[in-house]
C-alpha positions as CSV (number, residue, x, y, z in Angstrom):
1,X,269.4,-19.5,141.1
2,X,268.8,-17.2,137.9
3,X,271.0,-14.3,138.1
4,X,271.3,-11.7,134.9
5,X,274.8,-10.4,134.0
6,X,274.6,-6.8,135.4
7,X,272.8,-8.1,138.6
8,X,276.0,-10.7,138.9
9,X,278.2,-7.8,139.1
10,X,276.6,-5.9,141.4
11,X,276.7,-8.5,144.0
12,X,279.6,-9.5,143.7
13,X,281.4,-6.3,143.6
14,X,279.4,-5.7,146.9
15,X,280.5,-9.1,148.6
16,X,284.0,-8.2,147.0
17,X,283.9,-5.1,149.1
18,X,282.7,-6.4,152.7
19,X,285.7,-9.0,151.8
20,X,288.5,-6.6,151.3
21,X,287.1,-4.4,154.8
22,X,284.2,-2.1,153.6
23,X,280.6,-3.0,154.1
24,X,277.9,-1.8,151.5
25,X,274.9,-1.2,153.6
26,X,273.3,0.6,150.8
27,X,273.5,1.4,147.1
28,X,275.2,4.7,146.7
29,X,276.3,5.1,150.6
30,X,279.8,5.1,151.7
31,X,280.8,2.2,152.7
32,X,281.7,1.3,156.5
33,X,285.1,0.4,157.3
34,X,284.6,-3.6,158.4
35,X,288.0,-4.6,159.0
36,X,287.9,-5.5,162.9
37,X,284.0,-6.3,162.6
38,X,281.1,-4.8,161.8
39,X,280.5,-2.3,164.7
40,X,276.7,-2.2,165.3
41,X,276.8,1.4,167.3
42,X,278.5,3.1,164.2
43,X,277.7,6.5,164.2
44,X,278.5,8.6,160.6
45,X,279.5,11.7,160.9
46,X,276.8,13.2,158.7
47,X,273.4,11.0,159.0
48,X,273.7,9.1,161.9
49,X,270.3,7.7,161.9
50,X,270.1,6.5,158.2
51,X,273.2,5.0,158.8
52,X,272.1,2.8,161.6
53,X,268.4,1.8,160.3
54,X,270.1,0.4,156.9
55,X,273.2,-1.0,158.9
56,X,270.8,-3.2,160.9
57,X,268.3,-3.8,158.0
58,X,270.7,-6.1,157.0
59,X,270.0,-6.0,153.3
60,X,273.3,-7.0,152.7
61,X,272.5,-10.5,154.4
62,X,270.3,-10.8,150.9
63,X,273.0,-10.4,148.5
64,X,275.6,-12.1,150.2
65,X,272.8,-14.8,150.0
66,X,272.3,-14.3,146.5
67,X,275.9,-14.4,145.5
68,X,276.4,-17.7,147.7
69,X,273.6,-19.7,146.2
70,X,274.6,-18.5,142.4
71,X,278.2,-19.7,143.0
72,X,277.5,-22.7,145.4
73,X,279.8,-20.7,147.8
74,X,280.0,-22.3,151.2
75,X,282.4,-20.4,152.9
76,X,280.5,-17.1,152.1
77,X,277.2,-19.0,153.4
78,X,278.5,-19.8,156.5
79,X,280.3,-16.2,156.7
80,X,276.3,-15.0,156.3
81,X,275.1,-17.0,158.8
82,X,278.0,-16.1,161.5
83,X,276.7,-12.5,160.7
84,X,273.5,-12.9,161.2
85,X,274.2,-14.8,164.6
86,X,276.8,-11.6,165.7
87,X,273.9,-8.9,165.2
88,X,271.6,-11.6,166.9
89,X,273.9,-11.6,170.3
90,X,275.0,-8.6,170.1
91,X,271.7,-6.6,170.0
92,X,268.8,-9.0,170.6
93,X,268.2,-6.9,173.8
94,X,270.1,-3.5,172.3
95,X,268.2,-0.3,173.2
96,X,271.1,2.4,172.6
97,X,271.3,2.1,168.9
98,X,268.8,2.0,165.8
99,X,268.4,-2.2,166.1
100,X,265.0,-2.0,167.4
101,X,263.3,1.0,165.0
102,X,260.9,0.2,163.2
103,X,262.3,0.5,159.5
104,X,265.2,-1.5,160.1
105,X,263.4,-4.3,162.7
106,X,260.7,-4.7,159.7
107,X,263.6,-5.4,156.9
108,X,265.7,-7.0,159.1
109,X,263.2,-9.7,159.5
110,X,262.6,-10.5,155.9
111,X,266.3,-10.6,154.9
112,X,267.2,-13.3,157.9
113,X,263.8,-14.9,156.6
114,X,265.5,-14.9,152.8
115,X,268.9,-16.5,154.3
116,X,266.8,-19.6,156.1
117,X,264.8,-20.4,152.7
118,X,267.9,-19.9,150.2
119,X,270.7,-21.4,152.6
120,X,271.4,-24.3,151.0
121,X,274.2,-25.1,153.8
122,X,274.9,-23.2,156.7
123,X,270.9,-22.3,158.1
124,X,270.4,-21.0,161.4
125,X,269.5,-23.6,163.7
126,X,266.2,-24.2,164.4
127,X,265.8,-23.1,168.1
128,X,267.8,-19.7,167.3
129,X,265.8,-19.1,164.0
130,X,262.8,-19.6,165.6
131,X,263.7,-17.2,168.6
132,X,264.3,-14.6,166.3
133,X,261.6,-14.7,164.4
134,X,259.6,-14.6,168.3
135,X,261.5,-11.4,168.5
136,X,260.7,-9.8,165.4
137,X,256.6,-11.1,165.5
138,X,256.7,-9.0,169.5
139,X,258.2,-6.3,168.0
140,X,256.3,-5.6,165.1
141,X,253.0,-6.1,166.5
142,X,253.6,-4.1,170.1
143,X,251.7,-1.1,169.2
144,X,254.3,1.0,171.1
145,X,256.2,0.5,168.2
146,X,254.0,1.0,165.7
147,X,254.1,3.9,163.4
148,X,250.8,5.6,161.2
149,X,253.3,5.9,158.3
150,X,255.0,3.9,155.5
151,X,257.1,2.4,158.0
152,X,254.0,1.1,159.8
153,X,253.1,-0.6,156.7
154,X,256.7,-2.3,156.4
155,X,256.2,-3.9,159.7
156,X,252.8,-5.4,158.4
157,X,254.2,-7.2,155.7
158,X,257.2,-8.2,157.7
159,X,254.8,-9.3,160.5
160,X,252.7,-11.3,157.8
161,X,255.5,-13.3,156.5
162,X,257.2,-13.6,159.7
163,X,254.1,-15.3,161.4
164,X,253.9,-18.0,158.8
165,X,257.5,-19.5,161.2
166,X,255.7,-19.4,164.0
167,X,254.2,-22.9,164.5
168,X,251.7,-22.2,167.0
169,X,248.5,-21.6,164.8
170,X,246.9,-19.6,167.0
171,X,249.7,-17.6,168.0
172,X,250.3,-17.3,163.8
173,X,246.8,-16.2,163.6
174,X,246.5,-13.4,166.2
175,X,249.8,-11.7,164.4
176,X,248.5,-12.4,161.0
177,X,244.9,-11.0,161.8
178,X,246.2,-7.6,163.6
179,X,248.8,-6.9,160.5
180,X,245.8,-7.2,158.3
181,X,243.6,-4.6,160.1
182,X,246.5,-2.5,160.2
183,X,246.9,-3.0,156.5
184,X,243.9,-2.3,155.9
185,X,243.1,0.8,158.1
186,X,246.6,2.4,156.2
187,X,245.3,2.1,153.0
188,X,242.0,4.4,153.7
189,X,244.6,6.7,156.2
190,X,247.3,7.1,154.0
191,X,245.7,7.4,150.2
192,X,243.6,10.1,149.1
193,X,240.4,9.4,147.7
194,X,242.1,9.5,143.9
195,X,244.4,7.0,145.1
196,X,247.8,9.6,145.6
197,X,249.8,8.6,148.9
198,X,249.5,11.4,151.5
199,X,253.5,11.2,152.4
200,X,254.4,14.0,150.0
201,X,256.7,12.0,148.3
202,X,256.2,10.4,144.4
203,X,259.3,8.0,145.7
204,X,257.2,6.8,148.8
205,X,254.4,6.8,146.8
206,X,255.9,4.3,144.9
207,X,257.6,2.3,147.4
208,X,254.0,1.8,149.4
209,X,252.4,0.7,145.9
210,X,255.6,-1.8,145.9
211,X,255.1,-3.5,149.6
212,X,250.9,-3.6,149.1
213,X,252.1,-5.4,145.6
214,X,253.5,-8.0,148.2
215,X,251.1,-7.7,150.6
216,X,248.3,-8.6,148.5
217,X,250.7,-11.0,146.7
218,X,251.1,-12.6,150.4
219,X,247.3,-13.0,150.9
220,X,246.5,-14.2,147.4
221,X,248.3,-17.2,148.4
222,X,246.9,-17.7,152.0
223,X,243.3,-17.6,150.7
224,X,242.7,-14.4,151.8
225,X,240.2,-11.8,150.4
226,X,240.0,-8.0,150.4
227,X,237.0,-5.7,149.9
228,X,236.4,-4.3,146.5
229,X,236.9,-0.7,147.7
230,X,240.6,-1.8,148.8
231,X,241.5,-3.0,146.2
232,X,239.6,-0.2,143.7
233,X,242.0,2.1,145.9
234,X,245.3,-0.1,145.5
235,X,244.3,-0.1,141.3
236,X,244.4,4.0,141.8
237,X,247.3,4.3,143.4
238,X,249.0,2.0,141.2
239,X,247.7,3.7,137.9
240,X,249.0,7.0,139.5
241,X,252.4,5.9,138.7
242,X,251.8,6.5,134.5
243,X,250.3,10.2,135.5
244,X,252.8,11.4,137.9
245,X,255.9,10.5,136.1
246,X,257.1,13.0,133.8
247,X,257.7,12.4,129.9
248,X,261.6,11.1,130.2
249,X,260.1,8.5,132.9
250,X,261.4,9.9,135.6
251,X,259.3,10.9,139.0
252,X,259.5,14.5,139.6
253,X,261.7,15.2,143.0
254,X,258.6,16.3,145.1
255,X,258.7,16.5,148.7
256,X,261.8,13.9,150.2
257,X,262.2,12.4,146.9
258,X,265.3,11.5,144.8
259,X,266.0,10.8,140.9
260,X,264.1,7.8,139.9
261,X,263.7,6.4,136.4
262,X,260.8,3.9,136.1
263,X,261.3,1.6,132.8
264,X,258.0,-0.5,132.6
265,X,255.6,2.3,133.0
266,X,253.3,3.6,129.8
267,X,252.5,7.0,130.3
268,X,249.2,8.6,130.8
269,X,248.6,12.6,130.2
270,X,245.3,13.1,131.6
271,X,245.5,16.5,134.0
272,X,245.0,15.4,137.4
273,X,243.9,17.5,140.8
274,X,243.7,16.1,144.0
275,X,242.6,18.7,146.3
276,X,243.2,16.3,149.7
277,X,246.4,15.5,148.5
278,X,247.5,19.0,147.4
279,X,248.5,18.6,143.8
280,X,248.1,19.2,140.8
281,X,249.8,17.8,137.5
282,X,249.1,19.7,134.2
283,X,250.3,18.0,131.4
284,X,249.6,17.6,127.1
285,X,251.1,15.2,125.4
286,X,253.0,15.8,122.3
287,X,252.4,15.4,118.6
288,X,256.0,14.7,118.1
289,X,258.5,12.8,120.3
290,X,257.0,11.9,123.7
291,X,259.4,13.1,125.3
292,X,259.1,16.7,124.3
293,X,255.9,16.5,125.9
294,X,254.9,19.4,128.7
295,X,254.6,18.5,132.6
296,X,253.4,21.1,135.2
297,X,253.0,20.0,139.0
298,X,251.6,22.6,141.7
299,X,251.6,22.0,145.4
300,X,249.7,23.4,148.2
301,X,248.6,21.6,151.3
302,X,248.9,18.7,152.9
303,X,247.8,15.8,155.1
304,X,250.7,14.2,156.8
305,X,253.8,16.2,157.5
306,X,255.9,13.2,156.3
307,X,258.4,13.9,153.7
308,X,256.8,17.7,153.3
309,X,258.8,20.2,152.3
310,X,257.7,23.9,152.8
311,X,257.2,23.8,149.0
312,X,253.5,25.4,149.3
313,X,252.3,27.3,146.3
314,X,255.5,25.7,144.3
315,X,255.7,24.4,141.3
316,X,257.2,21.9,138.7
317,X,258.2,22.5,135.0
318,X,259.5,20.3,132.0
319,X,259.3,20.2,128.6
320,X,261.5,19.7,125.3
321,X,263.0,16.6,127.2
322,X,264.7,18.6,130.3
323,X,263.6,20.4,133.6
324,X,263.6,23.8,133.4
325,X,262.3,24.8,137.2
326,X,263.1,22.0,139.8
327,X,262.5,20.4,143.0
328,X,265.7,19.9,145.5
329,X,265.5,16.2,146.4
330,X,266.0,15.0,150.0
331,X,269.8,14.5,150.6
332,X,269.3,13.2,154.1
333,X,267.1,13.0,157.1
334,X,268.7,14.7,159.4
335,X,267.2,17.9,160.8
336,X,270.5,20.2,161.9
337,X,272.0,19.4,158.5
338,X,272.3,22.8,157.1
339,X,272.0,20.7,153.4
340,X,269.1,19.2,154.6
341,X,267.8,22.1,155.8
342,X,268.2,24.3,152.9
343,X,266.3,21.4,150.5
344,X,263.1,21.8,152.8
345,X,263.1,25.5,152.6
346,X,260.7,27.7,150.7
347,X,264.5,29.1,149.2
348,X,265.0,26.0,147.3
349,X,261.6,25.5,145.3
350,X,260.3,27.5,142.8
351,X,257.8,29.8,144.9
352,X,256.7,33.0,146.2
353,X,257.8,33.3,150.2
354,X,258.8,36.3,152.7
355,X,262.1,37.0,153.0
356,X,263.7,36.2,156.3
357,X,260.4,33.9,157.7
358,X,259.2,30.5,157.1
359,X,255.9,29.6,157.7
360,X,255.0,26.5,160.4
361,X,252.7,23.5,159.3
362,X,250.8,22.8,162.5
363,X,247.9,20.2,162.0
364,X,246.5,19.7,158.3
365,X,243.1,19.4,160.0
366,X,243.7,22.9,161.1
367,X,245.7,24.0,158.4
368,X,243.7,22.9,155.6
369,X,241.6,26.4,155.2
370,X,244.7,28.3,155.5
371,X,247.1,26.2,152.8
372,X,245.1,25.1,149.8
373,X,244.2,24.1,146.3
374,X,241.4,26.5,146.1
375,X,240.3,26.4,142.3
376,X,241.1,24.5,139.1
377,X,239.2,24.9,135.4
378,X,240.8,23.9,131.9
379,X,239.7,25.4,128.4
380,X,240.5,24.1,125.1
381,X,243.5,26.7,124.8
382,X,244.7,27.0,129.0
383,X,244.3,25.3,132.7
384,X,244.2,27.4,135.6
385,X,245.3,26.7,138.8
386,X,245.1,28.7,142.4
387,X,246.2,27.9,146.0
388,X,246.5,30.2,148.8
389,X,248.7,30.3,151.8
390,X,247.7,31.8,155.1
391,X,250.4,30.2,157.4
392,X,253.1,33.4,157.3
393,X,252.0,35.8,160.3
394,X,250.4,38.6,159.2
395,X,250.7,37.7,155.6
396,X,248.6,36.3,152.7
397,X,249.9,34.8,149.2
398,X,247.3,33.6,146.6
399,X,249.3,32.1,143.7
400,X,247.7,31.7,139.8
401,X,249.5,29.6,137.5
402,X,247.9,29.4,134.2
403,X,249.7,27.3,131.4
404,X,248.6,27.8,127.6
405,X,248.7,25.3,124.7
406,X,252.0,27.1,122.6
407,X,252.7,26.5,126.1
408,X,253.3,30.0,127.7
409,X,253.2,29.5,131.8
410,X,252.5,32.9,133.6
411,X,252.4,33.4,137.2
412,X,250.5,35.1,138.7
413,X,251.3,36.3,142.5
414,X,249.4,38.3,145.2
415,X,250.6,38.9,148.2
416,X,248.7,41.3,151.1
417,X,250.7,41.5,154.3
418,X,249.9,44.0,157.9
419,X,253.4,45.4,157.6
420,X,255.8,46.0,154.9
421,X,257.7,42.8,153.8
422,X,260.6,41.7,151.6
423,X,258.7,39.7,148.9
424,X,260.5,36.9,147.5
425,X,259.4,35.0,143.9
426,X,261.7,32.5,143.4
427,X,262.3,30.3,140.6
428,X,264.5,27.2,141.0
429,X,266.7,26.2,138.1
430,X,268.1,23.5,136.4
431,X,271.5,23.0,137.2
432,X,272.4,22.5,133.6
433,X,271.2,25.5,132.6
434,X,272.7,28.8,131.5
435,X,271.3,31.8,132.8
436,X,271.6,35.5,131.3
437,X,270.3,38.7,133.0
438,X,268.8,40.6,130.4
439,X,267.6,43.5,133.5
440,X,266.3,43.3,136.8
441,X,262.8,42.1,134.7
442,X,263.9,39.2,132.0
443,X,266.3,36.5,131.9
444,X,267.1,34.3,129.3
445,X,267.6,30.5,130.5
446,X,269.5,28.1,128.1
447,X,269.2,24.6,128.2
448,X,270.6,22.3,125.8
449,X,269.3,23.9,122.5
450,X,266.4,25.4,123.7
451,X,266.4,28.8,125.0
452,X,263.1,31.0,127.3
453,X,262.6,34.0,128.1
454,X,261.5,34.4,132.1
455,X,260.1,38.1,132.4
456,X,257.8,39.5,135.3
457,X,255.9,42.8,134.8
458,X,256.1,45.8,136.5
459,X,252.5,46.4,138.1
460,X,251.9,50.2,139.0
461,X,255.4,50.8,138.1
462,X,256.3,49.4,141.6
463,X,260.1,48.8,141.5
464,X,261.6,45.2,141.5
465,X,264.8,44.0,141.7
466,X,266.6,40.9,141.2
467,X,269.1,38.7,141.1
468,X,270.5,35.1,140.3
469,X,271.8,33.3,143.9
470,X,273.0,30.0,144.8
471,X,271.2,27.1,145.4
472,X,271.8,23.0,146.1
473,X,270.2,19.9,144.8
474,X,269.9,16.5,145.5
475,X,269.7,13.6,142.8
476,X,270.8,11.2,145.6
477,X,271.1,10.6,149.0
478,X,273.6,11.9,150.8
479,X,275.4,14.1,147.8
480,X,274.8,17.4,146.2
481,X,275.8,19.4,143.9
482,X,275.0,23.2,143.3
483,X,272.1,25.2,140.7
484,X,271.0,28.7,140.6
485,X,267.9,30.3,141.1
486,X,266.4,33.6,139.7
487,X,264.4,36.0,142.7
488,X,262.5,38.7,141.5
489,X,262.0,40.9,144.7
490,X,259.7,43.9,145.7
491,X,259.2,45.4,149.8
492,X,255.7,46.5,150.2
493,X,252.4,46.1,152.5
494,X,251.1,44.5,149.2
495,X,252.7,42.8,146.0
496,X,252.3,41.5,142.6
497,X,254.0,39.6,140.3
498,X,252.9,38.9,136.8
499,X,255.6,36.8,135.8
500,X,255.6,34.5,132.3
501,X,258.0,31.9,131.1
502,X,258.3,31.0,127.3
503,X,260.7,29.7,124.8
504,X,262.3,32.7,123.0
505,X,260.5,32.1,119.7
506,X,256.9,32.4,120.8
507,X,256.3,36.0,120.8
508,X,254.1,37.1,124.0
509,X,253.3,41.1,123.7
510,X,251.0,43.2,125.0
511,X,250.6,41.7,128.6
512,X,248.9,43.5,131.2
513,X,246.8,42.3,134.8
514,X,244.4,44.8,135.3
515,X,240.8,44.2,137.5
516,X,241.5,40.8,137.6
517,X,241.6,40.1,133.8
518,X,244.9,39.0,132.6
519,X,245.0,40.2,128.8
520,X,248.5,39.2,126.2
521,X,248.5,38.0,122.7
522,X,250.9,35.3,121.7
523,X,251.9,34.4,118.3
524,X,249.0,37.1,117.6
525,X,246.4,34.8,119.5
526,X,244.8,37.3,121.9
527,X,244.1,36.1,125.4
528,X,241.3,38.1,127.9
529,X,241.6,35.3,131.1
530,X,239.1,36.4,133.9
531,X,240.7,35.8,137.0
């Protein structure tokens, strides 16, 4: 067994760790104290159900399996297998913990298939493997247990491989043929018609991409054949990768997503709009480094409630090699966290909300004329984008952002409610930056060695107020660590902001939003933008 260097030290500083009484059930989890057995109803104090679904994954069967075969290590074979055969007795017929969810039954499957091929010494024996794998094939093909999400599609591929051990052909072929359709029908449920997975999530995205890779991997070698349309929608989603990462090649933390760096991706610039997916990605490439390039996402709408934030009419930015506005991350899964529940808020992304309300996503069938891409045109010197959002009682928010060449971003929001309302445009920081209130209108925002200018306009010499507050983000699961935010506030029936964002040294004057024409010069280039 090939193993590189860094990959050597990862498994066995993980093995080392489960030997001297903590499990790693996870990369970048706490570990779980092992010392008197593994205890398969632990319960963390903080995300209880993550906990369990990787616990009983059993990923860790893999590298323990890994390390083993690399060293020839018997005693840590047969220490596998013992494992594997404690989980087995102890919650083949479990119901009160997280053995027999979906995510975990799925991965659980391929791992104990992993330790039968690689075992060199040590296997299960035949009549127990083969009981388990009866277990798993029931499980995952029940449709009481299936799920129309990502995690359906993880107990397809685990229910493809799985039913190659079953020696009844028949049998094989009934499991193999219902994962297929399933497979199949997830694709045209779960992808857009430009190929973006509907989960919210670039992370999810990219995992799905990952498990059809082995999907179709799976059936290349069974014979097996899939239409052209399939597979022109499986070449879409997979080319999304190279638009949707930014310019430092990493995805941007959309929806429940976490920092992710992507090495053996070459990146594509094109401006892409997806109005079933809700977003958009504004982008130009630049003449210098490639990293300095500029990346704009906007969201609004959605398809799935998966993964979704209430990030509606949100946005995106970063340029010169850094984030300057930014999405949250996930941190957990667990609904009462008050982390958690922070990260999903309209408070945490870079967006325009009422103060003291969230808004409820429904149904996207009967959402979708209420929360919206509604319009999207480029020239040779901007891009516009609109959305609207309908979903606050008694309230309506259209949202412009329009993004120039030098690149000047200005927002534009306008906000008509039935009673008078605390209006809220937020804008969600790096955490690296350094932010200085200039007045309640401008703020510089230093990052690195580049400094902007955030200013909003006072329309009708309404009055605004604002301040810089508190916020958290999440570059991984489980921690967090703390950013600001600037909120520009006015209470009225109806609002507007008319706010621009700028590095200091491009000069934007003369700005005003009058009859829906947006007029500034920058650099003394004059601008008349019919809105």
């Amino acid at each position: 067994m090939r193993v590189n260097e860094e990959k050597l030290k990862t498994l066995t500083r993980q093995v080392d760790s489960y030997n001297n009484g903590s499990l790693i059930i996870k990369s970048g989890f706490k570990p779980i104290d092992v010392k008197n057995g593994i205890d398969w109803d632990y319960r963390h104090s903080n995300n209880q159900n993550t906990y369990q679904t990787y616990l009983h994954s059993l990923n860790f069967i893999k590298v323990f399996t890994e390390l083993a075969g690399y060293n020839k290590d018997k005693y840590l074979m047969k220490k596998t297998r013992n494992i594997i055969m404690d989980w087995n007795k102890k919650n083949r017929l479990n119901n009160e913990n997280y053995a027999w969810a979906e995510h975990p039954a799925a991965s659980r499957i391929i791992n104990i298939i992993y330790f039968q091929e690689h075992a060199p010494f040590y296997k299960l024996k035949k009549n127990i493997f083969d009981s388990i794998i009866m277990d798993h094939c029931k499980f995952l093909s029940d449709e009481k247990n299936y799920k129309m999400n990502n995690h359906g599609l993880m107990m397809d591929n685990a229910l493809l491989k799985a039913a190659d051990y079953i020696e009844d052909i028949e049998l094989s072929k009934v499991y193999k043929d219902k994962a297929l359709y399933r497979v199949r029908l997830s694709m045209y449920r779960d992808f857009s018609r430009r190929g973006i997975h509907l989960e919210n999530s670039p992370e999810y995205h990219r995992m799905v991409v990952i498990i059809y890779k082995k999907i179709m991997s799976t059936l290349k070698t069974t014979g097996t054949k899939l239409d052209s349309h399939f597979k022109n929608l499986y070449k879409m989603a997979e080319d999304f990768k190279a638009y949707v990462i930014k310019p430092n090649m990493e995805y941007p933390m959309l929806g429940d997503t976490g920092q992710i760096k992507e090495k053996n991706i070459v990146k594509r610039f094109s401006n892409i709009v997806d109005y079933d997916a809700g977003l958009a990605i504004l982008q130009r490439k630049s003449k210098g480094n490639l990293i300095d390039s500029t990346y704009l996402t906007f969201k609004c709408g959605y398809q799935s409630k998966t993964h979704k934030h209430l990030d509606d009419l949100s946005l995106t930015y970063y340029l010169n090699g850094h984030d300057l506005f930014i999405d949250p991350g996930k941190y957990s899964y667990d609904i009462k966290d008050p982390i958690r529940e922070y990260l999903i808020s309209p408070e945490a992304h870079t967006t325009i909300s009422i103060k003291g309300k969230n808004y409820k996503l429904s149904n996207p069938f009967i959402d979708t004329n209420s929360l919206r891409i509604t319009k999207y045109y480029s020239t040779t010197n901007y891009r516009i984008i609109t959305g609207i959002n309908k979903l606050y009682e008694n309230v309506v928010i259209n949202r412009t952002l329009i993004i120039t060449n030098e690149p000047v971003v200005i927002v534009i929001d306008r906000v008509v409610a039935n009673n008078t309302e605390i209006i809220n445009q937020n804008f969600n920081i790096n955490p690296q930056a350094k932010i200085i209130k200039s007045s309640d209108e401008q703020y510089e925002i230093k990052i690195n060695k580049s400094s902007y200018i955030l200013e909003t306009l006072k329309i009708n010499n309404r009055k605004i107020t604002s301040k810089i507050k508190d916020g958290f983000v999440s570059y991984k699961f489980a921690d967090y660590s703390k950013n600001k935010r600037v909120v520009f506030e006015q209470i009225n029936k109806s609002s507007t902001f008319v706010t621009h964002i700028a590095e200091k040294n491009i000069k934007i004057k003369n700005i005003s939003f009058e009859n829906k024409v947006l007029s500034f010069t920058c650099n003394d280039k004059s601008y008349n933008i019919d809105l």
